[in-house]
Biopython code that builds the backbone (N, CA, C, O; Angstrom):
import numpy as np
from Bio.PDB.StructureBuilder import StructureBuilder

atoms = [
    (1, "UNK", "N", (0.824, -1.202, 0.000)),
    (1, "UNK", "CA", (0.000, 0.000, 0.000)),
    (1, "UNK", "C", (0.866, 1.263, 0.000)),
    (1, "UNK", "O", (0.637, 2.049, -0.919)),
    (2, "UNK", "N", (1.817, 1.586, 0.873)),
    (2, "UNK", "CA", (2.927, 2.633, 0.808)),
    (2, "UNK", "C", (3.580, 2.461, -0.188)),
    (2, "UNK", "O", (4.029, 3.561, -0.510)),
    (3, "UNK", "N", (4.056, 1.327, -1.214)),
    (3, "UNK", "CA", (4.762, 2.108, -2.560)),
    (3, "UNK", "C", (3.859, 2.267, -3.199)),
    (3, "UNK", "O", (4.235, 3.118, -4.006)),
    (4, "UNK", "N", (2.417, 1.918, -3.514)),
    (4, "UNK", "CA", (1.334, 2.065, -4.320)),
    (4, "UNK", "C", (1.073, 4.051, -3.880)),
    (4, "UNK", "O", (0.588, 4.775, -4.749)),
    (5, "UNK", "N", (1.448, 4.604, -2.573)),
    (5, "UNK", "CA", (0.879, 5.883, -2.492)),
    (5, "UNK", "C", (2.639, 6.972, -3.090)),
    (5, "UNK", "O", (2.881, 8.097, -3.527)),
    (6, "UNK", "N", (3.403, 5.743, -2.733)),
    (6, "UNK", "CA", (4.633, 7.185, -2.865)),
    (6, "UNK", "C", (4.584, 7.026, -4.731)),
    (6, "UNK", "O", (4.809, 8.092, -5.305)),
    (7, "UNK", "N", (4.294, 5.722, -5.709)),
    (7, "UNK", "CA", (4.121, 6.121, -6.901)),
    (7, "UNK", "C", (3.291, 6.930, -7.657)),
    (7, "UNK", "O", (3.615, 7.439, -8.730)),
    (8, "UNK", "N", (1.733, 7.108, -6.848)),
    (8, "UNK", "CA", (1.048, 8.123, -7.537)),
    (8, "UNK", "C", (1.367, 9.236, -7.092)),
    (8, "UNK", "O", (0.965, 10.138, -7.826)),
    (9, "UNK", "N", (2.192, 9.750, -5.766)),
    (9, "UNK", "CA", (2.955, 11.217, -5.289)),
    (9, "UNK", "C", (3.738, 11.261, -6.522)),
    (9, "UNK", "O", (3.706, 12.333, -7.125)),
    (10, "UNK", "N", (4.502, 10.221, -7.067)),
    (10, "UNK", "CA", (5.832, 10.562, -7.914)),
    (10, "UNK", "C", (4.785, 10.994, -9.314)),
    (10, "UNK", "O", (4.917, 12.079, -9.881)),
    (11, "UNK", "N", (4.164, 10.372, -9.572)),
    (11, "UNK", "CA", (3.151, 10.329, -10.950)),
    (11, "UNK", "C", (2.420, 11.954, -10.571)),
    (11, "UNK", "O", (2.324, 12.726, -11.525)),
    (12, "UNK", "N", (2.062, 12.300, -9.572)),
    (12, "UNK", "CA", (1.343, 13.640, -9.215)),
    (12, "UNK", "C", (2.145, 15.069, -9.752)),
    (12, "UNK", "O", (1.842, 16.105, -10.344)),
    (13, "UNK", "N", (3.359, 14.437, -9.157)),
    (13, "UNK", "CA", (5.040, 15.622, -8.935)),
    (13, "UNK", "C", (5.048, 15.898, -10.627)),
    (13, "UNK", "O", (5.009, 17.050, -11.061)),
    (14, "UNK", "N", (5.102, 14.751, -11.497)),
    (14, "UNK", "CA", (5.587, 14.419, -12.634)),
    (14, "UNK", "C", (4.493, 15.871, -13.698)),
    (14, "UNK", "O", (4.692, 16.932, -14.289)),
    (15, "UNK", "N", (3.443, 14.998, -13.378)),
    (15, "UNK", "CA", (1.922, 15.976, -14.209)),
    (15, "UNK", "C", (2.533, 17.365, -13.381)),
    (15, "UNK", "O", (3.290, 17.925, -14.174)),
    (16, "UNK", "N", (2.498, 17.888, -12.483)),
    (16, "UNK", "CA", (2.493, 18.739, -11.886)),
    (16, "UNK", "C", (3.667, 19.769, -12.456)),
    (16, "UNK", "O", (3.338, 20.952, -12.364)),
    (17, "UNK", "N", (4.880, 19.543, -12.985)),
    (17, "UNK", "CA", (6.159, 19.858, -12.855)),
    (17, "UNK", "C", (5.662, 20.307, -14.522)),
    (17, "UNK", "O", (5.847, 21.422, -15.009)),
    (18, "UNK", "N", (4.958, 19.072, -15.260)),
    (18, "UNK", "CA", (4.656, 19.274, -16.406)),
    (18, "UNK", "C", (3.687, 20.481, -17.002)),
    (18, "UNK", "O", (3.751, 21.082, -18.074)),
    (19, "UNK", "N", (2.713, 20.610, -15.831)),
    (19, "UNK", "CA", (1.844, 21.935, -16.498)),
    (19, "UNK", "C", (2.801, 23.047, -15.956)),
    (19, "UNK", "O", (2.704, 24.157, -16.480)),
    (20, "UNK", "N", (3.383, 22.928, -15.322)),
    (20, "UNK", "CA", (4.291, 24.385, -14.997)),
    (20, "UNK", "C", (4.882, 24.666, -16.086)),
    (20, "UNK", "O", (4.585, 25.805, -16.449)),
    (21, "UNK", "N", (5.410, 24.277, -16.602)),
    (21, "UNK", "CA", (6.741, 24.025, -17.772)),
    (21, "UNK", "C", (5.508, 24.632, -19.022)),
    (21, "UNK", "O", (5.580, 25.749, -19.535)),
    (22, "UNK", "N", (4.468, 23.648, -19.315)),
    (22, "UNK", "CA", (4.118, 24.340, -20.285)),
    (22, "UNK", "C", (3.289, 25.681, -20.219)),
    (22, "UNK", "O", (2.983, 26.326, -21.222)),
    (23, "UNK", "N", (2.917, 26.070, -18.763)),
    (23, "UNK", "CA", (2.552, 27.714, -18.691)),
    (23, "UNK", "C", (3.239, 28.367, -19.202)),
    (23, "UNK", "O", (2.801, 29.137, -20.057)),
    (24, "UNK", "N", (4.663, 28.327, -18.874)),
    (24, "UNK", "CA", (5.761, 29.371, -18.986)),
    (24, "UNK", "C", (5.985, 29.795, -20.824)),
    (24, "UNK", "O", (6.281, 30.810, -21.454)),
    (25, "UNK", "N", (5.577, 28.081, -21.219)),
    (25, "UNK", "CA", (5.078, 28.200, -22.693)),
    (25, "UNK", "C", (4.465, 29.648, -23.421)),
    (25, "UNK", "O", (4.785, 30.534, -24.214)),
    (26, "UNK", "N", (3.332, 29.188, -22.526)),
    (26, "UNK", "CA", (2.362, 29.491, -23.323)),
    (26, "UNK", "C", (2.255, 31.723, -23.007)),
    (26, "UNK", "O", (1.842, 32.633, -23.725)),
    (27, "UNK", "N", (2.737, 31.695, -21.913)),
    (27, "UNK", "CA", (3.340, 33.331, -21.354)),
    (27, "UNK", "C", (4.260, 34.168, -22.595)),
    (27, "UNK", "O", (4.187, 35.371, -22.843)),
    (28, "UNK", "N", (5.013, 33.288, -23.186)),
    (28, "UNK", "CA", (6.130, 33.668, -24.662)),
    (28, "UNK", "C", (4.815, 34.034, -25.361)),
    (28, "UNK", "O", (4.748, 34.873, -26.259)),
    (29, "UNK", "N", (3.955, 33.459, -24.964)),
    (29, "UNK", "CA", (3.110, 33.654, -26.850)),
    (29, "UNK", "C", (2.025, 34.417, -26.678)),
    (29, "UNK", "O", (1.123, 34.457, -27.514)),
    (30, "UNK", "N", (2.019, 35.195, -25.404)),
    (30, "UNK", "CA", (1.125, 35.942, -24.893)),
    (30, "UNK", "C", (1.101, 37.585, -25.663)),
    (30, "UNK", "O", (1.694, 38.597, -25.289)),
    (31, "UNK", "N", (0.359, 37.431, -26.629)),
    (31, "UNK", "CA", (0.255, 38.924, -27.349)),
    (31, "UNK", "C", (-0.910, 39.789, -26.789)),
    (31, "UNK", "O", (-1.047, 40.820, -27.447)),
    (32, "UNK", "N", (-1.748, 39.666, -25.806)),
    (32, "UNK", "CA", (-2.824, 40.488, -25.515)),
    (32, "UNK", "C", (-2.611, 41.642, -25.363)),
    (32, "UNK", "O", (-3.369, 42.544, -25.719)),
    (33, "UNK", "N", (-1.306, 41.804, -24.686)),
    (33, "UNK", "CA", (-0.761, 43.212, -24.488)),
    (33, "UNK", "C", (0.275, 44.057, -25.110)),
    (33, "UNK", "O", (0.646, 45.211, -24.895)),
    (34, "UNK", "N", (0.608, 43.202, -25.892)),
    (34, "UNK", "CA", (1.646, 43.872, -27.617)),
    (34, "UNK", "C", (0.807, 44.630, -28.325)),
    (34, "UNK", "O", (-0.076, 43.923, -28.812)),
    (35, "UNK", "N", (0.697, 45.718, -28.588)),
    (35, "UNK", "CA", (0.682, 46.474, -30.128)),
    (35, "UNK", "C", (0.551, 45.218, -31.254)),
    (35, "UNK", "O", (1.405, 44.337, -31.158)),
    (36, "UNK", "N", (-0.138, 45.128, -31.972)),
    (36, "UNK", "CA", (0.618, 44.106, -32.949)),
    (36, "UNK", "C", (1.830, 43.850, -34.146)),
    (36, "UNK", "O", (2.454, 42.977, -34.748)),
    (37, "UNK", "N", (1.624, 45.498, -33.974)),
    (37, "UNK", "CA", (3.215, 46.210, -34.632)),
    (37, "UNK", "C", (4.516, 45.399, -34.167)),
    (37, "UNK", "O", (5.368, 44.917, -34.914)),
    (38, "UNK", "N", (4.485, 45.358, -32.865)),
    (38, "UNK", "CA", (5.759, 44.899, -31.818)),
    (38, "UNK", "C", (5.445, 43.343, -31.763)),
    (38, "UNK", "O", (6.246, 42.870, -30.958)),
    (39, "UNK", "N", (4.418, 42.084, -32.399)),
    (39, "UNK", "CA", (4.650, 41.050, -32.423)),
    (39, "UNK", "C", (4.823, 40.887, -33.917)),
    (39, "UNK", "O", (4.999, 39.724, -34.283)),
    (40, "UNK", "N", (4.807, 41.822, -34.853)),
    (40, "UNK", "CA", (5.477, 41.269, -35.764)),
    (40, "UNK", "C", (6.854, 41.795, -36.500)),
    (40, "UNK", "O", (7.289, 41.659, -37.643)),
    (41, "UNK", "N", (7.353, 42.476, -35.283)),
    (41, "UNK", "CA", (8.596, 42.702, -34.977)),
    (41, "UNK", "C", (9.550, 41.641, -34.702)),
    (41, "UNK", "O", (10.700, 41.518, -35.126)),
    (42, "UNK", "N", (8.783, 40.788, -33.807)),
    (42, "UNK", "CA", (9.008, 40.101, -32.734)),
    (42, "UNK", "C", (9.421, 38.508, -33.351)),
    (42, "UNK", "O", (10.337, 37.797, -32.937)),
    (43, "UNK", "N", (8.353, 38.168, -34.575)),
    (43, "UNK", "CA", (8.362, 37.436, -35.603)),
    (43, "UNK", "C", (9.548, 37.668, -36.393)),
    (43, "UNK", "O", (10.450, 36.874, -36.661)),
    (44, "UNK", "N", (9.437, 38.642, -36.660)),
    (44, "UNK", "CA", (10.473, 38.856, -37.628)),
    (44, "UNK", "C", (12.077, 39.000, -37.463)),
    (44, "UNK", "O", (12.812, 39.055, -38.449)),
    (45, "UNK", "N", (12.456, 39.043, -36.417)),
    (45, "UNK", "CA", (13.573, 39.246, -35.504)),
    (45, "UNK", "C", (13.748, 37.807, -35.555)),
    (45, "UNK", "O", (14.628, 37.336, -36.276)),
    (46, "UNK", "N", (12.905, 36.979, -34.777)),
    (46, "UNK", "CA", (13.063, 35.753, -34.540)),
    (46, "UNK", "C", (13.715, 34.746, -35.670)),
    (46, "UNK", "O", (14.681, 33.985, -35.619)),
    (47, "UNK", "N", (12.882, 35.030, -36.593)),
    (47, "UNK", "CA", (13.590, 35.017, -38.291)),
    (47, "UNK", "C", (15.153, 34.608, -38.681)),
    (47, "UNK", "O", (15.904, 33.633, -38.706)),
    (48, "UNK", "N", (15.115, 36.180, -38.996)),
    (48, "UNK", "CA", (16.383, 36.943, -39.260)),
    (48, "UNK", "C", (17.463, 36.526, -38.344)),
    (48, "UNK", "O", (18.624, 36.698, -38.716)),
    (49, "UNK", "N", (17.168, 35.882, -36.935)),
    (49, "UNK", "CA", (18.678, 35.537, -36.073)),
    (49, "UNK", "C", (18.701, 34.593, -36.553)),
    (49, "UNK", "O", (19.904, 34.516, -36.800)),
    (50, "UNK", "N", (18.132, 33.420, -37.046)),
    (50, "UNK", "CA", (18.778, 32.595, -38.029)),
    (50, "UNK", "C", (19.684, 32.835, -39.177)),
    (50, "UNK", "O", (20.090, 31.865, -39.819)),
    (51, "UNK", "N", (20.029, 34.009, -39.485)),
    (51, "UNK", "CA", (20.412, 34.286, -40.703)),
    (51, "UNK", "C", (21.791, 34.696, -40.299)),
    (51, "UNK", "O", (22.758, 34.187, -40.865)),
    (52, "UNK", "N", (21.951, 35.646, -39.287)),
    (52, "UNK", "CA", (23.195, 36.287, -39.145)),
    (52, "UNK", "C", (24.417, 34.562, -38.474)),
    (52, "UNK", "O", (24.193, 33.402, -38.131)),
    (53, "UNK", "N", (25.617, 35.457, -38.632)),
    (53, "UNK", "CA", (26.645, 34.504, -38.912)),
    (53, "UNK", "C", (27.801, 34.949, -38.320)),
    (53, "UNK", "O", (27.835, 36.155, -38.562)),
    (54, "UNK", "N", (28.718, 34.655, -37.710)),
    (54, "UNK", "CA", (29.842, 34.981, -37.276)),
    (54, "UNK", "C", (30.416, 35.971, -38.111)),
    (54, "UNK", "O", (29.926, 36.131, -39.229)),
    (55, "UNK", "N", (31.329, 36.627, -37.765)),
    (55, "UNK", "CA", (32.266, 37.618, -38.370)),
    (55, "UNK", "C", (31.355, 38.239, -39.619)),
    (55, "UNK", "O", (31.969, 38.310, -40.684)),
    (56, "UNK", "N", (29.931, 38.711, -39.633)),
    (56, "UNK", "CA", (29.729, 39.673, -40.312)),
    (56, "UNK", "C", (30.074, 41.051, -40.341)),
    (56, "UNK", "O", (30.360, 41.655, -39.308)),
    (57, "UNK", "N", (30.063, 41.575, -41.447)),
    (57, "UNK", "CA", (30.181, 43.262, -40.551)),
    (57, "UNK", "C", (28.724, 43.878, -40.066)),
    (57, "UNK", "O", (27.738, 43.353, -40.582)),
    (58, "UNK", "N", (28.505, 44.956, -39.111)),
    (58, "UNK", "CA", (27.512, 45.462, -38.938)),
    (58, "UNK", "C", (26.782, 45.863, -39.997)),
    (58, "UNK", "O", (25.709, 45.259, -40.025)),
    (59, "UNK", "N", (26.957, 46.866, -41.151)),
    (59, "UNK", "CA", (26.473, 46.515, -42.474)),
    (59, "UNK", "C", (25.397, 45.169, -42.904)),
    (59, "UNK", "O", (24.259, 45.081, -43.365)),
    (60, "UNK", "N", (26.047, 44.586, -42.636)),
    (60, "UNK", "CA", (25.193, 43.206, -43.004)),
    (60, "UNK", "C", (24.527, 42.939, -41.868)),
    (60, "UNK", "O", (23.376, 42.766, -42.268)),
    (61, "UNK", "N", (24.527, 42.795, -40.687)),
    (61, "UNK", "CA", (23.820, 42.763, -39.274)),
    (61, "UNK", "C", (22.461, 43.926, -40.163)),
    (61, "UNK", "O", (21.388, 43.354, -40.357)),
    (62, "UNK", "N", (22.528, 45.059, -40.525)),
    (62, "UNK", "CA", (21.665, 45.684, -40.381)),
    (62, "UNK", "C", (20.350, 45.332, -41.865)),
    (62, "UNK", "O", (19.142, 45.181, -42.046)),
    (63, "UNK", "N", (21.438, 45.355, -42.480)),
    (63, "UNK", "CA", (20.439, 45.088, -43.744)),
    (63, "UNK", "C", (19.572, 43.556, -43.318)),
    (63, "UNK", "O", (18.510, 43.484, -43.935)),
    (64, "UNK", "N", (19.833, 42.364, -42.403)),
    (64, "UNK", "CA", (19.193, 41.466, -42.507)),
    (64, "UNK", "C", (18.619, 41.849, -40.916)),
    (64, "UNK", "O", (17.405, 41.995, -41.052)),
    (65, "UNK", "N", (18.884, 42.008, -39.878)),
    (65, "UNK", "CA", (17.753, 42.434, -39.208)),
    (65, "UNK", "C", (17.566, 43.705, -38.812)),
    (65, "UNK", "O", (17.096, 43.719, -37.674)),
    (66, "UNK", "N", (17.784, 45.119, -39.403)),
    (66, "UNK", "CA", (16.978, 46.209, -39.691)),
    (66, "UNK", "C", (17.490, 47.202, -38.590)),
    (66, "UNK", "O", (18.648, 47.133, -38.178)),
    (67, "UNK", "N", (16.797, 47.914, -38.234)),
    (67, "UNK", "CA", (17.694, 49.436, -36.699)),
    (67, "UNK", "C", (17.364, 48.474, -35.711)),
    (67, "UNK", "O", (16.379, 47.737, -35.692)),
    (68, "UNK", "N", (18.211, 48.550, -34.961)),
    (68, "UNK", "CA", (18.134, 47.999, -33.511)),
    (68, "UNK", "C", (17.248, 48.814, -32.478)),
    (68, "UNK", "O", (17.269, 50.035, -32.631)),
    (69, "UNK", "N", (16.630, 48.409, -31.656)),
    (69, "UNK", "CA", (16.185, 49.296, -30.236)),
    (69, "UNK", "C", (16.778, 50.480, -29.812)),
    (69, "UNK", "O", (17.827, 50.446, -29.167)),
    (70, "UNK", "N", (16.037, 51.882, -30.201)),
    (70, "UNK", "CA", (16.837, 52.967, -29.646)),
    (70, "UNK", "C", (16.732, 53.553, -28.434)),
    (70, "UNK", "O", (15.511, 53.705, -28.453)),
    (71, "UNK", "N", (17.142, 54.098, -27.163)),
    (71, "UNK", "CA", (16.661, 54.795, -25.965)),
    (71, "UNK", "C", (16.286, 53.682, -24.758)),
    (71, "UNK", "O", (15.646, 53.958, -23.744)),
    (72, "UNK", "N", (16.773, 52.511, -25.063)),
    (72, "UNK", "CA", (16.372, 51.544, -23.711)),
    (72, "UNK", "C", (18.203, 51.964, -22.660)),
    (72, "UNK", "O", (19.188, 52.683, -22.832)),
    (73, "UNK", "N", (17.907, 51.375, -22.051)),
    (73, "UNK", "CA", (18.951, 51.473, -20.886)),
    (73, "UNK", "C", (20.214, 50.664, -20.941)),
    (73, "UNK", "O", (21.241, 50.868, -20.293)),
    (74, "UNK", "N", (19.958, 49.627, -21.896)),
    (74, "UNK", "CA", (21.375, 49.789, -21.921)),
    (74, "UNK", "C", (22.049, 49.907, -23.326)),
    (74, "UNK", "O", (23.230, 49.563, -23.370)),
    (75, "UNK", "N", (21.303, 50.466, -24.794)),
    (75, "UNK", "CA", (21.914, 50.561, -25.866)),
    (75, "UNK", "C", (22.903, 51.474, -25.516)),
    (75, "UNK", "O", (22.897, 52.443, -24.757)),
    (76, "UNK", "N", (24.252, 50.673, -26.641)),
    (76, "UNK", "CA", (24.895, 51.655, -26.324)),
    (76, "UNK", "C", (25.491, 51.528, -28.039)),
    (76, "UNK", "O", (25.003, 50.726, -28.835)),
    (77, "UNK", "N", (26.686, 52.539, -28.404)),
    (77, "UNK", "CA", (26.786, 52.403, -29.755)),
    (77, "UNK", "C", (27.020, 51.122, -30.444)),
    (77, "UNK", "O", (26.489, 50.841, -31.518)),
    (78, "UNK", "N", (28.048, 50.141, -29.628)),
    (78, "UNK", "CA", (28.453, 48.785, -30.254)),
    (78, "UNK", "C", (27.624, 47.695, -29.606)),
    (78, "UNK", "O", (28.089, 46.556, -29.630)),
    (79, "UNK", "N", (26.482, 47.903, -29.046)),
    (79, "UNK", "CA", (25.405, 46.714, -28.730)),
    (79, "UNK", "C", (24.226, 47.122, -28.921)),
    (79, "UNK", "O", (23.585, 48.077, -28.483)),
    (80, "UNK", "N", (23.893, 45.866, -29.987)),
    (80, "UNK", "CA", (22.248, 46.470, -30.262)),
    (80, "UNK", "C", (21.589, 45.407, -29.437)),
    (80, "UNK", "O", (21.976, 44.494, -28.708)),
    (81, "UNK", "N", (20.292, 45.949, -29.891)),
    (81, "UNK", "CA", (18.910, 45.274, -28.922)),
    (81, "UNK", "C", (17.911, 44.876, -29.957)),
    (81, "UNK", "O", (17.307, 45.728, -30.609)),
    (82, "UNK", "N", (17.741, 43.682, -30.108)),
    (82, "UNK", "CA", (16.201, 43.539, -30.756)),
    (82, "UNK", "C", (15.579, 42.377, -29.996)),
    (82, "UNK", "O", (16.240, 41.452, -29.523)),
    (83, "UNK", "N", (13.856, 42.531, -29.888)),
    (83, "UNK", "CA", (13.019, 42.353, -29.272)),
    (83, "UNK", "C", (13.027, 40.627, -30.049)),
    (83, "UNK", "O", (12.915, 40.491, -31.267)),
    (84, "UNK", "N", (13.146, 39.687, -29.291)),
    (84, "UNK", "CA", (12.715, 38.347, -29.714)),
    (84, "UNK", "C", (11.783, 37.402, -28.807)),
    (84, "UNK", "O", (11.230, 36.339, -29.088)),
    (85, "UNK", "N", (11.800, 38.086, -27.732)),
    (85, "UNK", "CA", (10.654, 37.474, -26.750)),
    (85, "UNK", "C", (9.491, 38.428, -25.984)),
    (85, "UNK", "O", (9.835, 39.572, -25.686)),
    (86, "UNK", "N", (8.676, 38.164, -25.790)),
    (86, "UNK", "CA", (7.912, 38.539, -24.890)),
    (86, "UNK", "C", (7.119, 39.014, -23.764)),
    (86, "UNK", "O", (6.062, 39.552, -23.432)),
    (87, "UNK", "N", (8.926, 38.195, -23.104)),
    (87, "UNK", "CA", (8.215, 38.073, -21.727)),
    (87, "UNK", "C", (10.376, 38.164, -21.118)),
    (87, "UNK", "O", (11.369, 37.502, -21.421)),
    (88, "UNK", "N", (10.122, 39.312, -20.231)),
    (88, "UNK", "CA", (11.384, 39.155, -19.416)),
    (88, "UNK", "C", (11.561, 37.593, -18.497)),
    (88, "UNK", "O", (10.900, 36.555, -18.525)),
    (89, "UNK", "N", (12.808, 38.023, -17.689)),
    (89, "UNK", "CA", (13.217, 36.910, -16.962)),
    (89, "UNK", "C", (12.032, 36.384, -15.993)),
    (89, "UNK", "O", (11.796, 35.187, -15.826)),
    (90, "UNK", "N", (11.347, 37.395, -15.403)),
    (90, "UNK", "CA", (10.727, 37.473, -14.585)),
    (90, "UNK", "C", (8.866, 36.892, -15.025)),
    (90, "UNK", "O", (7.878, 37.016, -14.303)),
    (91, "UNK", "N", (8.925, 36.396, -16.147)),
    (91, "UNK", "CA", (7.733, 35.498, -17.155)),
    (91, "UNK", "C", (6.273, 36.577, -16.677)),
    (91, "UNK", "O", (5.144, 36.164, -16.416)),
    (92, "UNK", "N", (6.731, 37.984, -16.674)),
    (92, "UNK", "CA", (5.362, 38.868, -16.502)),
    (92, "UNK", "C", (5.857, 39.524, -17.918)),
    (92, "UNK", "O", (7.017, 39.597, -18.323)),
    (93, "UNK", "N", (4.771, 39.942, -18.503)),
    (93, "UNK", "CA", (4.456, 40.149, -19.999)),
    (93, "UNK", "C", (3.889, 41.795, -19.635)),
    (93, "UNK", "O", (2.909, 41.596, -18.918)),
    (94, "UNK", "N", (4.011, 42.883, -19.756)),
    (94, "UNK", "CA", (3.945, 44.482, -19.244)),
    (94, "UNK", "C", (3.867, 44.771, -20.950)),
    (94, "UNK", "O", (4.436, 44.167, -21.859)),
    (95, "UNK", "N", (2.788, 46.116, -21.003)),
    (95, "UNK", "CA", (2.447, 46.915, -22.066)),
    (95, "UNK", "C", (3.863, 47.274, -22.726)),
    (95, "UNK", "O", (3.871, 47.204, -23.955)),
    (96, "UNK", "N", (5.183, 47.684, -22.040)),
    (96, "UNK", "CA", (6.126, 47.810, -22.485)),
    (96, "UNK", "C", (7.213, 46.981, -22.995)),
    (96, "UNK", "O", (8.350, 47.386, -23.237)),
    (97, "UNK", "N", (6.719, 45.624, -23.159)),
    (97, "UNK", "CA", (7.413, 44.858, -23.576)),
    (97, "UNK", "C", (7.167, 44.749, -25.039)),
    (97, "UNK", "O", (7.822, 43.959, -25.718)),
]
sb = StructureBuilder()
sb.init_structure("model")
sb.init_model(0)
sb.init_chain("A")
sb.init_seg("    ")
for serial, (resi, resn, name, xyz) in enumerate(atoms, 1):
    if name == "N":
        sb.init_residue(resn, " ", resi, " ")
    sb.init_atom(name, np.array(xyz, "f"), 0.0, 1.0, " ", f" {name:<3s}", serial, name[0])
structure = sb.get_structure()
């Protein structure tokens, strides 16, 4: 009877561990509060980092994914910023994201 209860605890933990995992999913794909301008930014970024390649020049960085993020906190001239997720570290999704 006691390994019959600690296997459905382990089987409980298992499902349990599993819908967490796919919330955090489903938070990335959360556009309710995007502009839709900024999710198909967001698309499109996602894209384009497939494309870039070691030792390009910036030149080419720009022509395949476009101006970088201007006025956030930490652009600075030799690091750009583009938007590929949704949702910060912190998996809350804010109008300003």
């Amino acid at each position: 009877m006691n390994s019959r209860i600690s296997k459905l605890l382990v089987l409980i933990g298992a499902v349990a561990i599993s819908g967490l995992f796919s919330g955090c999913i489903a938070f990335d794909r959360d556009t309710s509060l995007l502009a839709p301008h900024k999710w198909d930014d967001i698309e499109r970024n996602r894209v384009n980092l497939g494309k870039l390649r070691t030792k390009m020049t910036k030149q080419e960085v720009l022509e395949i994914m476009g101006e970088p993020i201007k006025g956030e906190t930490f652009c600075e001239d030799n690091v750009w910023w583009y938007y590929i997720r949704t949702t910060w570290t912190d998996f809350v999704t804010t109008r300003d994201e």
